[in-house]
DRENGU-838069 format. One line per 5 residues: number of its first residue (from 1); for each residue x, y, z of N, C-alpha, C. Coordinates in Angstrom, 1 decimal, decimal comma. Example, Ala and Ser with C-alpha at 12.3 -4.5 7.8 and 13.67 -1.06 7.14 Angstrom:
<nodes>
1> 13,2/-5,7/7,8/12,3/-4,5/7,8/13,2/-3,3/7,8 ~ 12,8/-2,2/7,1/13,7/-1,1/7,1/12,9/0,0/7,9
</nodes>
This chain:
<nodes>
1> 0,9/-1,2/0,0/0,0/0,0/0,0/0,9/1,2/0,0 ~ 0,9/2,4/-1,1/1,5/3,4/-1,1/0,5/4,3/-0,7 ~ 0,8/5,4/-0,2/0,2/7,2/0,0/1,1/7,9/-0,8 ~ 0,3/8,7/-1,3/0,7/9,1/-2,4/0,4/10,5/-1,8 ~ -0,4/10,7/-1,0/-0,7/12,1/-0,3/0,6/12,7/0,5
6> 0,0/14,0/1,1/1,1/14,6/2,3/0,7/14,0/3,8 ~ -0,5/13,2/3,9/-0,9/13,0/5,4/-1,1/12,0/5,5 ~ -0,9/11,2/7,0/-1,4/9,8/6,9/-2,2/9,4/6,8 ~ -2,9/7,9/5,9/-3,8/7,7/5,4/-4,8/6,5/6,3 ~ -5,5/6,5/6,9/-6,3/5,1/7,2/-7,0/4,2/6,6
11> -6,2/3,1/6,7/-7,0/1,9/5,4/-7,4/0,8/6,3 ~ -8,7/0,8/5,7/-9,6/-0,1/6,5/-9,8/-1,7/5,7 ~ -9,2/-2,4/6,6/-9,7/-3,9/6,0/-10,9/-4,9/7,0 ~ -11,3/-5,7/6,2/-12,5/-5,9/6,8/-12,7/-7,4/6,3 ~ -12,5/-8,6/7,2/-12,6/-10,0/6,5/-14,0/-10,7/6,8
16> -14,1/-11,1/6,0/-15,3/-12,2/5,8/-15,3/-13,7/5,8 ~ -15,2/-14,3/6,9/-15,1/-15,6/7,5/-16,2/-16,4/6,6 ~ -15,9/-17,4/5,9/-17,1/-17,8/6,2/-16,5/-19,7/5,4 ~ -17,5/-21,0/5,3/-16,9/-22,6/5,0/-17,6/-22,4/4,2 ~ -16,7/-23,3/3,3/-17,2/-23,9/2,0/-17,4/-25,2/2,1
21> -18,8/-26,0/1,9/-18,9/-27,0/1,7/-17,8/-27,8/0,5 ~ -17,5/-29,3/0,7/-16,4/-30,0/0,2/-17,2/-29,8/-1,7 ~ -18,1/-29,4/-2,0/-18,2/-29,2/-3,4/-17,8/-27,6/-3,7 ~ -17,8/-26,9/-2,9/-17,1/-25,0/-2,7/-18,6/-24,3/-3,0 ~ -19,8/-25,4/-2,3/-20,8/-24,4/-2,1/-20,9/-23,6/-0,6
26> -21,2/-22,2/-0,5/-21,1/-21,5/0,8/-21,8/-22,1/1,8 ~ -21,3/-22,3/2,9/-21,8/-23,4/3,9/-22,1/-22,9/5,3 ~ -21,1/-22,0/5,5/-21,5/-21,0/6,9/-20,6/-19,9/6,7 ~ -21,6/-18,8/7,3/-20,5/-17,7/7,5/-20,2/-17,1/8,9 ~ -19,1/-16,1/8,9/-18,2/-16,4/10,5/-18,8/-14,9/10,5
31> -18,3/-14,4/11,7/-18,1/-13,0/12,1/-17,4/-12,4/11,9 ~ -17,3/-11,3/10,8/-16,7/-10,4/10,0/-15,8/-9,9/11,2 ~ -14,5/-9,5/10,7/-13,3/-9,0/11,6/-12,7/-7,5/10,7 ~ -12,5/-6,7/11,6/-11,8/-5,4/11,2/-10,9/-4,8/11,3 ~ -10,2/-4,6/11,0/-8,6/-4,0/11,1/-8,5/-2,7/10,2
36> -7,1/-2,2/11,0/-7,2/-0,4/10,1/-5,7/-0,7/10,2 ~ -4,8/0,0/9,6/-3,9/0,3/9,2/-3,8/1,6/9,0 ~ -2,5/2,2/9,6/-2,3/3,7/9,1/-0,8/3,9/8,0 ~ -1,2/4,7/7,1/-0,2/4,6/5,9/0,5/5,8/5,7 ~ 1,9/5,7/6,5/2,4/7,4/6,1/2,7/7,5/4,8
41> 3,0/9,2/4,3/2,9/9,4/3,5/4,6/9,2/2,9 ~ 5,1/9,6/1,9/6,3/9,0/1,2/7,2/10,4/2,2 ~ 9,0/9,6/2,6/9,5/10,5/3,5/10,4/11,6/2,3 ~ 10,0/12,4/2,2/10,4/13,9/1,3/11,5/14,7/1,7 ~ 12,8/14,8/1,2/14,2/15,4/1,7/13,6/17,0/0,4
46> 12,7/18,5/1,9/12,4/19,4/1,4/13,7/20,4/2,0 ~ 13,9/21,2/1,0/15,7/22,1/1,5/14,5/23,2/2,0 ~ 14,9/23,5/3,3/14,4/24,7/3,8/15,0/26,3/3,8 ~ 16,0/26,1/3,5/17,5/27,4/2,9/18,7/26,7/2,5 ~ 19,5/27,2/1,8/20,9/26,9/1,2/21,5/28,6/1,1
51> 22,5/28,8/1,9/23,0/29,8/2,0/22,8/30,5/0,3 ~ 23,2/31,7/0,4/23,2/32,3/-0,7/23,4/33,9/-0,6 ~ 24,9/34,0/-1,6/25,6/35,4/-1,1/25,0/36,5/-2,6 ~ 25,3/37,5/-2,7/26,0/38,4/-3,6/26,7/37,9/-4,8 ~ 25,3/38,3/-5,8/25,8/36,9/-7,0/25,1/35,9/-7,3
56> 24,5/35,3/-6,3/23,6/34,5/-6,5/24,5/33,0/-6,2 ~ 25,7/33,1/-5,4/26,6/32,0/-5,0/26,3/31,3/-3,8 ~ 27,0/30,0/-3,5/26,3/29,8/-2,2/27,6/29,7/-0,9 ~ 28,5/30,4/-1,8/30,0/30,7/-0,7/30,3/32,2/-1,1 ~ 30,6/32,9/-0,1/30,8/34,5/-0,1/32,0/35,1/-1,0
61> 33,5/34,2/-0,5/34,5/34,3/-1,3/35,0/33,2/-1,9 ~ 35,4/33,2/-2,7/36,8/32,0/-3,5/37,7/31,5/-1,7 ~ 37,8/30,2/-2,3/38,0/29,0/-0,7/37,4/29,0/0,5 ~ 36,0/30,0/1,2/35,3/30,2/2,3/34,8/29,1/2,2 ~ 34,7/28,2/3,9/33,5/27,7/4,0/32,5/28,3/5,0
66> 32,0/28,9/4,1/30,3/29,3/5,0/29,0/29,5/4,1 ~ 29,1/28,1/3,4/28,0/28,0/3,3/27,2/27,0/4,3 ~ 25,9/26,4/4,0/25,0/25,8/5,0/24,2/25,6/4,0 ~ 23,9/24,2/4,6/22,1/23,9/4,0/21,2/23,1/4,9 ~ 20,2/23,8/4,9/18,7/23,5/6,0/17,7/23,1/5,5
71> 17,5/21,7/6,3/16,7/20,9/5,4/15,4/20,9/6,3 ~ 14,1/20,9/5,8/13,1/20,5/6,5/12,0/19,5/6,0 ~ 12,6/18,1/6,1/11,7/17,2/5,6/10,6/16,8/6,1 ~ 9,3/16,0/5,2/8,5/15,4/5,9/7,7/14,7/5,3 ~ 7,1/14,1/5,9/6,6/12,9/5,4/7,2/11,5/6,4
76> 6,7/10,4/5,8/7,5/8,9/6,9/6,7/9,1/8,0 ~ 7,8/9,2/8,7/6,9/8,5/10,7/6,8/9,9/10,8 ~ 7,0/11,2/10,6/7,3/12,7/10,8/5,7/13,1/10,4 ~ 5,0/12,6/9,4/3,5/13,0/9,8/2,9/12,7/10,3 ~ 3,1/11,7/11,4/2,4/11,6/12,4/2,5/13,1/13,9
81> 2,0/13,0/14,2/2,0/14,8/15,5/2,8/14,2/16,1 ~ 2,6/12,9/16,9/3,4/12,5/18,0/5,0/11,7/17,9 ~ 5,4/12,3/16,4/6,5/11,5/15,9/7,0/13,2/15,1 ~ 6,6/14,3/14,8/6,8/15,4/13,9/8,0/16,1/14,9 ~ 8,6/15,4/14,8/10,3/15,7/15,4/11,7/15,3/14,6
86> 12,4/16,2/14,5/14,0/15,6/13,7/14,2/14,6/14,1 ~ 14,7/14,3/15,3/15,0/13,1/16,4/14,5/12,1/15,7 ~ 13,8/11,6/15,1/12,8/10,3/14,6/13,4/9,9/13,1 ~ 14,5/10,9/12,6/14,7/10,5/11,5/16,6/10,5/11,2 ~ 17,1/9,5/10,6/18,2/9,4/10,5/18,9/9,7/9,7
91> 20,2/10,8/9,4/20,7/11,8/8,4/21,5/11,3/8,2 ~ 22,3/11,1/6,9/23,7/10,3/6,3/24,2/11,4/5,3 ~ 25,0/12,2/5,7/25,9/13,0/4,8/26,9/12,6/4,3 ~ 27,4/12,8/2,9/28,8/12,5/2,2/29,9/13,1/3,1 ~ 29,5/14,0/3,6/30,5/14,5/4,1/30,9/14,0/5,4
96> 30,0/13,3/6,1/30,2/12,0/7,5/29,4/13,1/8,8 ~ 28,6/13,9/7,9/28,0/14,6/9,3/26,1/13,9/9,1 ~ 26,3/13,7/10,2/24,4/12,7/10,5/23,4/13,8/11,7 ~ 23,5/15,4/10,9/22,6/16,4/11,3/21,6/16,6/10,3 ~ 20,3/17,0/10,9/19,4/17,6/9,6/20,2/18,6/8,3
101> 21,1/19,8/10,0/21,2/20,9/9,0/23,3/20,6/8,7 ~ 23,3/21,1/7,8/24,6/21,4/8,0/25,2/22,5/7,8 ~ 26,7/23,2/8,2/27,1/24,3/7,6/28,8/24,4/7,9 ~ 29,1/25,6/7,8/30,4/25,4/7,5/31,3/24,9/6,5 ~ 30,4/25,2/5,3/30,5/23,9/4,3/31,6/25,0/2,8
106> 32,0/24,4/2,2/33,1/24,5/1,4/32,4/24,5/0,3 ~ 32,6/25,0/-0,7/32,0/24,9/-2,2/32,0/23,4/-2,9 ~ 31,4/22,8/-3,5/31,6/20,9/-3,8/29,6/20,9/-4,1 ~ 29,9/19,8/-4,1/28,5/18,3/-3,5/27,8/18,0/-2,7 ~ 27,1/17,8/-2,2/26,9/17,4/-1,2/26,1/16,6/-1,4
111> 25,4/15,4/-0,9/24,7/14,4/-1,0/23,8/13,7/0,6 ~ 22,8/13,9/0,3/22,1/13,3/1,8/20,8/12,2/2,0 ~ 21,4/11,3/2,9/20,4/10,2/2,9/19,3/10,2/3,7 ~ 18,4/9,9/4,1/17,5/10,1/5,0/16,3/8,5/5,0 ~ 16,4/8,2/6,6/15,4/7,5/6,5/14,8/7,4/8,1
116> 13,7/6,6/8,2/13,1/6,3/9,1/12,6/5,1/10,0 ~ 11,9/4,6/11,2/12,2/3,8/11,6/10,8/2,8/10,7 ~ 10,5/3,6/10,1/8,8/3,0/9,6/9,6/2,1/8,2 ~ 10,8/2,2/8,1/11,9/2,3/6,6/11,3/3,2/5,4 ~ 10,5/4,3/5,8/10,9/5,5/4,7/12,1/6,0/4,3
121> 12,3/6,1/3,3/13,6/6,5/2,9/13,5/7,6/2,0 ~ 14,4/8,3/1,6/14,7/9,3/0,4/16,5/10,1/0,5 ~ 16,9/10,6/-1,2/17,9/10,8/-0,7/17,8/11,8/-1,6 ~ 19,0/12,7/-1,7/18,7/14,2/-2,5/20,8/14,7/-2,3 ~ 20,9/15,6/-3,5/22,4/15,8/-3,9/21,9/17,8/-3,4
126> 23,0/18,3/-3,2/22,7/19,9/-3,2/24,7/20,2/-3,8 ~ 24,9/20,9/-5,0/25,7/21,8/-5,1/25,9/23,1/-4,8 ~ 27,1/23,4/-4,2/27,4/24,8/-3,6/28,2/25,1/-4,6 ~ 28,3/26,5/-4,9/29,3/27,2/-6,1/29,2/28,5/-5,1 ~ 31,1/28,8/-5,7/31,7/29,8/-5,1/31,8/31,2/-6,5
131> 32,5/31,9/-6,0/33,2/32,7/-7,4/34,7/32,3/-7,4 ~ 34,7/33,1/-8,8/36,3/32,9/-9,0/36,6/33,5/-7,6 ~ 38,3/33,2/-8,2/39,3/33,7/-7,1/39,5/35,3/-7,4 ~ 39,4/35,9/-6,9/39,5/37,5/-7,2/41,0/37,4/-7,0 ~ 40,9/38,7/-8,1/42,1/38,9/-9,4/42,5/39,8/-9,6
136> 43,7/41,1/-9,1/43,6/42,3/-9,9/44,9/42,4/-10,2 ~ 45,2/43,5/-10,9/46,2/43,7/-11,7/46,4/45,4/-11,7 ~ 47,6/46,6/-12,1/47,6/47,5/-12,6/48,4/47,7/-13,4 ~ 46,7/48,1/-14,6/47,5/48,6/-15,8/47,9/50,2/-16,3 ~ 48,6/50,5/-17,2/49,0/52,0/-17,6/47,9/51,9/-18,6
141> 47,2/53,3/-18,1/46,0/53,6/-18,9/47,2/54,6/-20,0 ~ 47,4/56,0/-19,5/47,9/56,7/-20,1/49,9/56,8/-19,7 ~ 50,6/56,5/-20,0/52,6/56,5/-19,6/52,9/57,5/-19,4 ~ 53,5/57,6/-18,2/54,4/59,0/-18,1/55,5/59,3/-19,8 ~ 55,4/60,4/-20,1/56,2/60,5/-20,9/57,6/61,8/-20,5
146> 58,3/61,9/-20,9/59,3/63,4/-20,6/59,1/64,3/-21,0 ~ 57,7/64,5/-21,6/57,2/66,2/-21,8/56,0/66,0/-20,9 ~ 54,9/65,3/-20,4/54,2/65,3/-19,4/54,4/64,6/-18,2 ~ 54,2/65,8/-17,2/54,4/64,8/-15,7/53,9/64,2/-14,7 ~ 52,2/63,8/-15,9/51,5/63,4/-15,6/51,0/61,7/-16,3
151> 50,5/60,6/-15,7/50,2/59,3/-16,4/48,9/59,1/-15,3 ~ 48,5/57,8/-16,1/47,3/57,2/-15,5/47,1/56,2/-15,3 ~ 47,1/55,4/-14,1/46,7/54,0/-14,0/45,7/53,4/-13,5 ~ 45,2/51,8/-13,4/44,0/51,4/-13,7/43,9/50,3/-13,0 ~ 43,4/50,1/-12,4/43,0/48,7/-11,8/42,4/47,7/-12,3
156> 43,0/46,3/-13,5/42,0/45,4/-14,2/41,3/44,7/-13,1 ~ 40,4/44,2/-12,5/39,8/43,1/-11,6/39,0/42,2/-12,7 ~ 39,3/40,6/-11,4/38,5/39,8/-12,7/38,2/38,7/-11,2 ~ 36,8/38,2/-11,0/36,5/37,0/-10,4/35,7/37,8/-9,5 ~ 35,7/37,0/-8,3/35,2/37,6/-6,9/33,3/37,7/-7,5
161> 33,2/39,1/-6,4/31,6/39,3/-7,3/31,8/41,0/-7,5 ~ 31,2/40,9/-8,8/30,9/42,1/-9,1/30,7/43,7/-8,2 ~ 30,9/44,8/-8,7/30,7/45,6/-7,8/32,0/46,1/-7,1 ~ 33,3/46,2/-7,6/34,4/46,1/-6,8/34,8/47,8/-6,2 ~ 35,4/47,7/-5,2/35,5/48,8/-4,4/37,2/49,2/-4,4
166> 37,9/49,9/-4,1/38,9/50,2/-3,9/39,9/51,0/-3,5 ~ 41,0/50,4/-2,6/41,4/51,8/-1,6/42,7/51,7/-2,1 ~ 43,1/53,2/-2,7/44,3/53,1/-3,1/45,2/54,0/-1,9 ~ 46,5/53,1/-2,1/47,6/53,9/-1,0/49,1/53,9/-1,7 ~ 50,0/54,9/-1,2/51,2/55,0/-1,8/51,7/54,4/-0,7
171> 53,1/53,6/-2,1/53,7/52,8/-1,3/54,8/53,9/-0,2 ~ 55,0/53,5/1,0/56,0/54,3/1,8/57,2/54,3/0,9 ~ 57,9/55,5/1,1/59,4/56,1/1,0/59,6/56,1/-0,4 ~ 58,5/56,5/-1,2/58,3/56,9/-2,9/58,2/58,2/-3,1 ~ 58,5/58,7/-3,9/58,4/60,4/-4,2/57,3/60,6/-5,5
176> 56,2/60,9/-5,5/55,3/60,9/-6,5/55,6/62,6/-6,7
</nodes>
């Protein structure tokens, strides 16, 4: 029996006792018996957040780990009220951490198992992306020449996220 719903389902069965005479004509019948069964619904790995910076990345800078991802599943033994607890359900990360949520996490894969004691199961992958490695450089816009004693230079940037800011300073014991 599957549920195919989000809520537990009650399925009613209902037997009918009854002898067949030795030719399989109906010969007596018994006292009907009833039984219920309750049928959770399939266990669902739902992402509740996955970090997300400036850019639309899910790591802030090139090599940080701080990303995170927060899961809030449900379904399995978890739609029941008196079972609708993390505790009830068991987390298997690639990365060897067995928490709902995780974080501190490094740009990559991640991959997560989940099951329950009812043996609901489900499993789900999440990738994190960083940005490049921020990049700059200074180039000569305009060169000092020996009739002017004036030039211009330029900051190329390339990676990081967009939006770049910059504090320029002379190097100590230079004569500009």
């Amino acid at each position: 029996i599957v549920n195919h719903s989000d809520i537990p389902q009650r399925v009613t069965f209902i037997a009918y006792p009854y002898l067949k005479a030795p030719c399989g004509a109906h010969k007596c019948s018994g006292i009907p018996d009833t039984s219920y069964v309750w049928v959770a619904p399939s266990l669902k790995i739902i992402v509740d957040t996955i970090s997300t910076y400036i850019g639309g990345r899910h790591i802030s800078c090139y090599g940080r780990h701080d990303g995170f991802i927060r899961l809030q599943p449900s379904g399995g033994i978890t739609a029941f009220p008196e079972y609708n607890d993390p505790k009830f359900l068991n987390y298997s990360w690639n990365s060897g951490q067995a928490t709902r949520d995780i974080e501190n996490l490094y740009a990559g894969e991640y991959r997560i198992a989940i099951n329950d004691k009812l043996l609901c199961a489900d499993t789900d992958s999440f990738t994190l992306i960083q940005p490049d490695i921020l990049q700059s450089q200074i180039v000569d816009v305009v060169e000092l020449s020996c009739y002017e004693p004036f030039g211009t230079i330029a900051p190329l940037t390339n990676g990081g996220t967009a939006g770049y800011s910059y504090f320029w300073i002379v190097a100590p014991d230079q004569k500009y």
